[in-house]
N, C-alpha and C positions, 0 to 999 in steps of 0.2 A: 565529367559526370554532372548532369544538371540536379538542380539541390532541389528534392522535392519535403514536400512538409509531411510530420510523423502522420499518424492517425489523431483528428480534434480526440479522442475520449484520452486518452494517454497524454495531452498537453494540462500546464497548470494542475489546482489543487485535486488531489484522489485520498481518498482519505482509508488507510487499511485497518478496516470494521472491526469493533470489538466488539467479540462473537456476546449478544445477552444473553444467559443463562439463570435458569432457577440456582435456586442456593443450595439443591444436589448435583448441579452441573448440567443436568441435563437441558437440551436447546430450548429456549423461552422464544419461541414462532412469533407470538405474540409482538416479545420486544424488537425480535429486528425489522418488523414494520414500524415501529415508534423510534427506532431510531435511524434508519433511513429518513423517516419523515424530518427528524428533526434534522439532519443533516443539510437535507432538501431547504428546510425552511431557512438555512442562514445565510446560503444565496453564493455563498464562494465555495463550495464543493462542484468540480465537473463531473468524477467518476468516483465510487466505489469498490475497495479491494474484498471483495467476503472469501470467507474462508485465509484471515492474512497470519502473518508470524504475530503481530500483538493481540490476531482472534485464536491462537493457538492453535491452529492447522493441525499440530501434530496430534492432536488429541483426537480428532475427527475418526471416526470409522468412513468408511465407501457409503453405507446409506446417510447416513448425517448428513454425508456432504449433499447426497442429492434430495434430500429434505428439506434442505439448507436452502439451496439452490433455486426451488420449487418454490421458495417465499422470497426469498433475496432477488431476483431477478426481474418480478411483476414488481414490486415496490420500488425499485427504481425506473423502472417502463414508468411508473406513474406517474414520476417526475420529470423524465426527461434525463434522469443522470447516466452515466454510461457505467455497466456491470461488469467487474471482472471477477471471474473466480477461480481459488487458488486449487489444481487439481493435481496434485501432488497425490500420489500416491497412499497406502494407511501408513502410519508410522510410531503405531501405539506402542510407548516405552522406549520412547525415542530418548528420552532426560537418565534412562537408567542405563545407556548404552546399547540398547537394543538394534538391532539394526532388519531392513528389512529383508525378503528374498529379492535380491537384484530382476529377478524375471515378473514375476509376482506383481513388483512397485511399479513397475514399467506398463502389463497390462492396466491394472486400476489406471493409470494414469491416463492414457491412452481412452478409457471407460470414462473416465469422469471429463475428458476434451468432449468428447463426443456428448455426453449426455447435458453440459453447460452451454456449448454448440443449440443443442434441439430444443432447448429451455429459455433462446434468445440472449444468451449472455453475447457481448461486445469481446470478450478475447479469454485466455485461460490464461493464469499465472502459474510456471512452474520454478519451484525453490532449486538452487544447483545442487544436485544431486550428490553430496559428500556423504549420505549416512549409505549409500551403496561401495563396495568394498570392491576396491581395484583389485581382482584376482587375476595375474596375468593379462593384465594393460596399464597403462599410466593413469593417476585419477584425468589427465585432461580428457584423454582416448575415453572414458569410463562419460565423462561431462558431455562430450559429443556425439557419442552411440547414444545416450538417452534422448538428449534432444532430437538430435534426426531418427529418430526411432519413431518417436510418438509425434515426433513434425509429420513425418512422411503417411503416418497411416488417420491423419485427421485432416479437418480442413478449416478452423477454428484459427486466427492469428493469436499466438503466441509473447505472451514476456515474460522472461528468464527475470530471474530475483537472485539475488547474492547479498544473501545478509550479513552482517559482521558477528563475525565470527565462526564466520565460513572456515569448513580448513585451511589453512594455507595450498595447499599441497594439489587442490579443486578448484581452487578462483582462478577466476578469469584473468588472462592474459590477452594481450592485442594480438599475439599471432591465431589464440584459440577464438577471439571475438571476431575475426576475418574469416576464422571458417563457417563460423556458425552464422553472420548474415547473409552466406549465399543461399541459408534457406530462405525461401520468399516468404514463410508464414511468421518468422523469428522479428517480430514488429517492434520488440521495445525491452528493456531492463531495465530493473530498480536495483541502482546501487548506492548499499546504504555502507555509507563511508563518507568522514570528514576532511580525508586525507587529500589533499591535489593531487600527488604522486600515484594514486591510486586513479584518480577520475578521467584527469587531464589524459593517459594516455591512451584508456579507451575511447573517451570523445573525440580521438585527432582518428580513430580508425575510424567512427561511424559518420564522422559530420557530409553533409551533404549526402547521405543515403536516404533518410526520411524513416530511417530508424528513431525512434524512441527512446534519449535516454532519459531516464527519471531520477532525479534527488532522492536514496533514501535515507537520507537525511537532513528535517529539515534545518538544522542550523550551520549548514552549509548550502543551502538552496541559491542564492545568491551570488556565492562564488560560481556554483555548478551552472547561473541560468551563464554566466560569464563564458562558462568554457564550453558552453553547446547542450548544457540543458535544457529540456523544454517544461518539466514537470516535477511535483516532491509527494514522494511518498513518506509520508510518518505519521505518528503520534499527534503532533500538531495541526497535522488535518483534521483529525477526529477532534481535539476540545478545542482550539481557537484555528480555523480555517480563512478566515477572517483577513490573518494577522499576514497567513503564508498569500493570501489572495493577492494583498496589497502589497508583498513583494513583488508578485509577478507585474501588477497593475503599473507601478511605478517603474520597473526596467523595464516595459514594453514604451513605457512613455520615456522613454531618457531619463528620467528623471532620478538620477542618482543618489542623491542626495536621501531623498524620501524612501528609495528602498533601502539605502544603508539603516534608516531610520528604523523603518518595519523589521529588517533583520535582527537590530541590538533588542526590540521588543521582542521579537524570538526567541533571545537567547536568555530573556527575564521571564517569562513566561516558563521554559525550561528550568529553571531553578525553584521554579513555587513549589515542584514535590520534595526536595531535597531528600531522596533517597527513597522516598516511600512508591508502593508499587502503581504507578502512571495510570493503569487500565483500571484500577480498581478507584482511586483518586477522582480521574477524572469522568467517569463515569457519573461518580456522586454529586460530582460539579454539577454534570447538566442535566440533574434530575431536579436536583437545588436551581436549577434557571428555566424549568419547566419538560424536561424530556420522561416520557413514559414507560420506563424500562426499570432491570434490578439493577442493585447493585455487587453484580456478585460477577465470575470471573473462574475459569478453570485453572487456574493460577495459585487456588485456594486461601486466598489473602481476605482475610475479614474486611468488613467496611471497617473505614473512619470514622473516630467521632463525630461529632454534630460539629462540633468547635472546630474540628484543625478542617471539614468542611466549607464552614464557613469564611473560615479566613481565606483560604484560597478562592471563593468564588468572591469576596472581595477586591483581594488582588487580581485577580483575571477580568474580573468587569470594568476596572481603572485601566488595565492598560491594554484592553483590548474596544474600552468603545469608540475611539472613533476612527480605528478600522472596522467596527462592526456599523459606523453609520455611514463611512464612506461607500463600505460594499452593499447596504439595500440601496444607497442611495443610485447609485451605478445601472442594479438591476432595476430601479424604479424606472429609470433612464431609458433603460434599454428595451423596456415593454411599452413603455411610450414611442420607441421610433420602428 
C-alpha cells in the first residue's frame, strides 16, 4: 500500500473551541467571531473543532448547532483556518444519565453532516457513540452501525473522536478500527489518551492509509507525533497553541531536542490551573491578553478572581513567549516567500 498523506486541515494544531456564551448560557454569536479571530491571530492554529467535548456538545440542541454553524464556519473561511464540526447527535441530560433514542441520535446526526456539509464546513466530528444502549448487539456492532449508517447516507469526510472516558466496553479496538477505515469518508480520529498501549496499536493499523490520527491529548503529542501521529487535539490548542505548534515545528525538523523542550513547557503550562475548571481559567487568560468574548462557560463555574487571573496570565506569558515569537516569526516568513 503506498503511504498517502491525511487530509492538510486535520495535520498539526486544531484547537476544540470553547463554545462563548452569555452568563445565562445562552450562545454569545458575537464571541465566537472574537474568538476565532483571535485564534486566527496567533498564527499556530490550522483547523478548528466547534461544537467539541471542552465546547460541551452535549448541551447543544439540533438548532444551536446549526446556528452555531452558520457563524462558526464564515469566521474561519475568513481566515483560511479549516472548520470541523461536532455533529453528534442531541444529547441534553447526558451528565444525569440520560441517554438518547438510538434511532433519533442517528437521524439528527446524519441532519446536522449534511447541513455542516452545505454551510462549507471541511469535515464532521462524530463522538463514539457509548451513550446509545447496546440492546441485542455488542457495544462494537452498536460503534459500527452508527458510523456506517451516517457515513453511508452523507458525503461530508468524517472523524470519529473517542474521549477519555469513553466506556470501556465501546472503544476502539484495531480489529473494530480495520473495519471502519474501509469506509472511504472515515478520514481521521481524535484519540484522547496518554497511554501508548492505547495509541500505539491503533496507529500500527492506520499507518500508511492517509488516515488521520490526531493527539487528543496534548501532553502526549510528541510521543504520539512518534508513533504516527500527525495532529493534537486539546485544551492547549485553544490557550497556548504556540507552545503545541513548536512541538510539531521542531520534530518536523529533526530536531529532538527542542521538541522534548516544547513538550516539558506542555506539561508546565498544564499545571498553571491546578485543579481549577480549564475552560473557564483560560478563557479569562485571553481576554486579560486581549480576546473579545465572556468569560462564562456551560459548565457553570464562576470566573476567577482578578488575582489568581493574573497570575496565570503571568506565568503563561514566561513560558510561552518565545514559542509565541518563534511562531509569528515563522508565519512572517512564510508570507514573505
Amino acid at each position: 500500500m503506498s503511504v498517502q498523506r491525511p487530509y492538510d486541515f486535520l495535520t498539526g494544531v486544531i484547537a476544540p473551541f470553547w463554545t462563548p456564551v452569555e452568563a445565562d448560557g445562552r450562545l454569545d454569536l458575537a464571541g465566537v467571531r472574537a474568538m476565532v479571530d483571535y485564534l486566527a491571530d496567533t498564527g499556530a492554529v490550522r483547523s478548528i473543532f466547534g461544537r467539541s467535548g471542552m465546547g460541551k456538545w452535549h448541551t447543544f440542541t439540533v438548532e444551536e448547532t446549526k446556528r452555531f454553524t452558520d457563524v462558526f464556519v464564515p469566521a474561519c473561511r475568513k481566515h483560511g483556518l479549516g472548520a470541523l464540526i461536532g455533529a453528534m447527535g442531541e444529547c441534553i441530560g447526558r451528565e444525569k444519565g440520560v441517554r438518547p433514542d438510538p434511532a433519533r441520535y442517528t437521524e439528527q446526526s446524519i441532519e446536522l453532516v449534511e447541513y455542516a456539509q452545505r454551510a462549507g464546513a471541511d469535515a464532521a466530528v462524530l463522538i463514539i457513540p457509548d451513550v446509545l444502549l447496546a440492546q441485542g448487539a455488542s457495544p462494537a456492532e452498536v460503534v459500527w452501525q452508527y458510523y456506517r449508517t451516517v457515513h453511508d447516507a452523507t458525503r461530508l469526510p468524517l472523524v470519529l473522536y473517542q474521549p477519555g472516558g469513553t466506556d470501556p466496553a465501546y472503544q476502539l479496538t484495531p480489529e473494530l478500527m480495520r473495519r471502519l477505515i474501509t469506509l472511504p469518508r472515515i478520514a481521521g480520529l481524535k484519540l484522547s489518551t496518554s497511554r501508548e498501549e492505547v495509541f500505539a496499536p491503533i496507529a500500527e493499523v492506520v499507518r500508511g492509509t492517509g488516515f488521520a490520527l490526531i493527539a487528543g491529548d496534548e501532553s502526549f503529542y510528541l510521543r504520539a507525533l512518534e508513533l504516527g501521529g500527525c495532529g493534537v487535539i486539546g485544551g492547549g490548542c485553544m490557550s497556548w497553541p504556540e507552545v503545541l505548534w513548536a512541538v510539531g515545528y521542531y520534530y518536523g525538523r529533526g530536531d529532538m531536542v527542542r521538541a522534548r523542550q516544547a513538550q516539558e513547557t506542555v506539561w508546565k503550562l498544564e499545571a498553571i490551573k491546578r485543579g481549577m475548571d480549564g475552560c473557564v481559567l483560560w478563557k479569562q487568560v485571553m481576554i486579560a491578553n486581549g480576546a473579545r468574548f465572556q468569560p462564562y462557560d456551560r459548565s457553570g463555574t464562576p470566573p476567577y478572581p482578578r488575582e489568581v487571573v493574573a497570575e496565570a496570565l503571568q506565568e503563561w506569558k514566561r513560558l510561552t513567549a518565545p514559542y509565541r515569537r518563534l511562531c509569528h516569526a515563522q508565519r512572517a516568513r512564510n508570507r514573505v516567500a
